[in-house]
C-alpha positions, 0 to 999 in steps of 0.5 A: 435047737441052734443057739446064735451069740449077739455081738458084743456090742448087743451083749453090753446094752442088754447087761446095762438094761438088766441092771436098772430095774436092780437099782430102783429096788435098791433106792426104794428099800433104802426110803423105807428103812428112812422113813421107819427110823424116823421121817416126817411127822405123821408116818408110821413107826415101828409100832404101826401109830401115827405120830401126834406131835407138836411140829405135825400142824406146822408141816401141815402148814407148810403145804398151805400158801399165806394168805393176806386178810384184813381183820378187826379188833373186838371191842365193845358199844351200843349194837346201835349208834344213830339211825340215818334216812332222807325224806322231803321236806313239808312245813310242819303245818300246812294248809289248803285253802277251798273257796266255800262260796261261788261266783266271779272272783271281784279281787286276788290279792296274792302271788305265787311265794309271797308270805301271809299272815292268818287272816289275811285277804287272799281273794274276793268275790262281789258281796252285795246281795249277801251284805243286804242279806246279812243287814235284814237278818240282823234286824230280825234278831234285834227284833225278835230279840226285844220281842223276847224281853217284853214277854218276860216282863209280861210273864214276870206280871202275869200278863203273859202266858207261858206258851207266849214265853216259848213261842218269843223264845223259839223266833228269838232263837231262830232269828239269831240262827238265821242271822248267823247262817247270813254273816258265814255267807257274808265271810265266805265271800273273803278267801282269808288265810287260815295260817301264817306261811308262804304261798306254795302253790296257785290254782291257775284259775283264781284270777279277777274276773274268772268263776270260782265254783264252791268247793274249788282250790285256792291255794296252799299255805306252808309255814316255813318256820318250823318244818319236818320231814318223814322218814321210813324206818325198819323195825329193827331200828323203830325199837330204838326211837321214840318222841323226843330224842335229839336228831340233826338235819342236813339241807344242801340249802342251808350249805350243808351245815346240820341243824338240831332237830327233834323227834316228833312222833313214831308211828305205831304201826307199819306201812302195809306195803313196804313194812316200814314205820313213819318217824317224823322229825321237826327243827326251827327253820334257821335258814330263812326263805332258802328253804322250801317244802318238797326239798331233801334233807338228811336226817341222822337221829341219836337212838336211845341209849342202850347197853354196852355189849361185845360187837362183831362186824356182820361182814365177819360172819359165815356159816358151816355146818349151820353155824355161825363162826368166825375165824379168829386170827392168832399167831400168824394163823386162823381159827375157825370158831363158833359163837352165839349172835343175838341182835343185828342192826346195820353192819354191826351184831352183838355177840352173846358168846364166843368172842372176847375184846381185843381178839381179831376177827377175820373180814376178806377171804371168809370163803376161801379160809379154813381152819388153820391157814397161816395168815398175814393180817391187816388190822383196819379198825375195830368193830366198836367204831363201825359206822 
């Protein structure tokens, strides 16, 4: 075989090329013997363990960016402080007016908003073939009447019988049926007002001259002195209300000022189809002719009182694993913790176990925390004074 030197040029690359991989090998023995002399918490030693010390959680941490979060203080009230809604205005008492008689209307003595007082003339139709009815069976009654009284002075002297007694009593009786039975027809031609209140609303045909059939609407009577409004409540917050606690309503006609308020009943079973339960509120009418059935007004109701109990903002709230924990921010770091909730009311939960007044809960970035993250903490109130 014959051997051919490479010029010497050739002959220096190649030795450069050959020394390389020799100095990798060197600085990758020279990391090992470092680290097992003691390097970074957590590598193995000469004894094969895994370091466990205090400083492993802050190099762990080293590696995790810091996180902005907003938190809450824990403090302690009632799980719930008022129960607010909106409903429409109604008079707390209101009446429809029906003709109970038919005919030409002869008289219509109101306008659309005008007040009324209980009894007062609203329409009228022509009443004299009934007030000749009414006059005859008046005189039926004046007659079977002393007809009555002489058979019981005759029955008091054995001149009448007692057959004859019964007979005057049954035409008395009778008389005087039929002597009322003329005066409602009488009255029926009157269309008065059963209530004190203001006109709501005019059927367009009650107007002199037009026919009324029986049975056909007048009108409608609100009493706007004292009103009401209803509300739906859920039946997490209906545990909380009942008839006679203090409630304020607010009318954009009274310029928003609230006025005290009452609740008047609770209904004791819910609407079918929404599963809410009617609660309704009434309060003296201290705005005057401002306000009208059928306007909106907000209601805010002072629940019972209930007991004092650790809170927690249910926005705090997420679960792992299935369960409900919290992270709790200290030292500039969070922990995930698992508590016990029991009632939920609105944006606030009562905490049966797990959390103390005056720690922080976490509120923003529930989704992207884990347990341990350093965190730079906004306190933005407690979870006593939620709203």
């Amino acid at each position: 075989m014959k051997w051919t030197l490479a010029p010497a040029r050739c002959r220096k690359l190649t030795l450069a090329h050959l020394a390389l991989p020799v100095l990798l090998a060197f600085v990758a023995a020279l990391a090992f013997g470092l680290s097992s002399c003691g390097g970074r918490p957590g590598s193995r030693g000469e004894d094969g363990r895994t370091a466990a010390t205090g400083d492993e959680a802050a190099w762990a941490r080293e590696g995790r960016r810091e996180r902005a979060i907003e938190a809450i203080e824990i403090t302690t009230g009632s799980v719930l402080t008022h129960v607010s809604g909106s409903g429409r205005i109604s008079g707390a008492r209101e009446a429809t007016v029906v003709s109970e008689s038919q005919g030409v209307l002869q008289r219509v003595e109101f306008h659309l908003g005008d007040r009324v007082a209980a009894g007062e003339l609203l329409a009228a139709f022509d009443n004299r073939v009934e007030r000749l009815a009414k006059e005859q069976a008046r005189a039926q009654a004046d007659s079977a009447d002393m007809e009555l009284a002489a058979v019981r002075r005759g029955r008091d002297s054995g001149v009448s019988s007692r057959t004859e007694l019964a007979r005057a009593e049954a035409a008395a009786a009778g008389a005087a049926s039929a002597y009322q039975l003329a005066s409602k027809r009488y009255e029926d031609r009157r269309i008065s007002a059963p209530i004190s209140g203001r006109i709501a609303s005019k059927d367009a045909g009650v107007s002199a001259g037009n026919f009324l059939s029986s049975g056909a609407t007048v009108a409608r009577i609100v009493d706007t002195d004292r009103l009401q409004v209803e509300l739906a409540v859920g039946e997490r917050e209906v545990a909380y209300i009942e008839p006679g606690l203090p409630a304020e309503v607010t009318l954009a006609a009274c310029g928003g000022q609230p006025q005290p308020a009452v609740v008047r009943s609770v209904a004791a079973g819910s609407d079918p189809a929404t599963g809410s339960f009617a609660v309704i509120v009434a309060w003296d009418n201290r705005c005057g002719d401002e306000v009208r059935s059928g306007m909106t007004a907000e209601v805010r109701i002072s629940p019972r009182t209930d007991r004092e109990t650790v809170l927690v903002p249910t926005a705090a709230l997420t679960r792992r694993d299935g369960r409900t924990v919290v992270y709790v921010a200290e030292d500039g770091a969070v922990e995930m913790r698992e508590i016990t909730v029991g009632r939920r009311v609105g944006n606030r939960a009562e905490v049966l176990a797990g959390l103390q007044p005056g720690e922080l809960v976490a509120v923003s970035a529930l989704t992207s925390l884990s347990d341990g993250d350093p965190v730079r903490v906004t306190v933005t109130g407690a979870s006593g004074e939620l709203e």
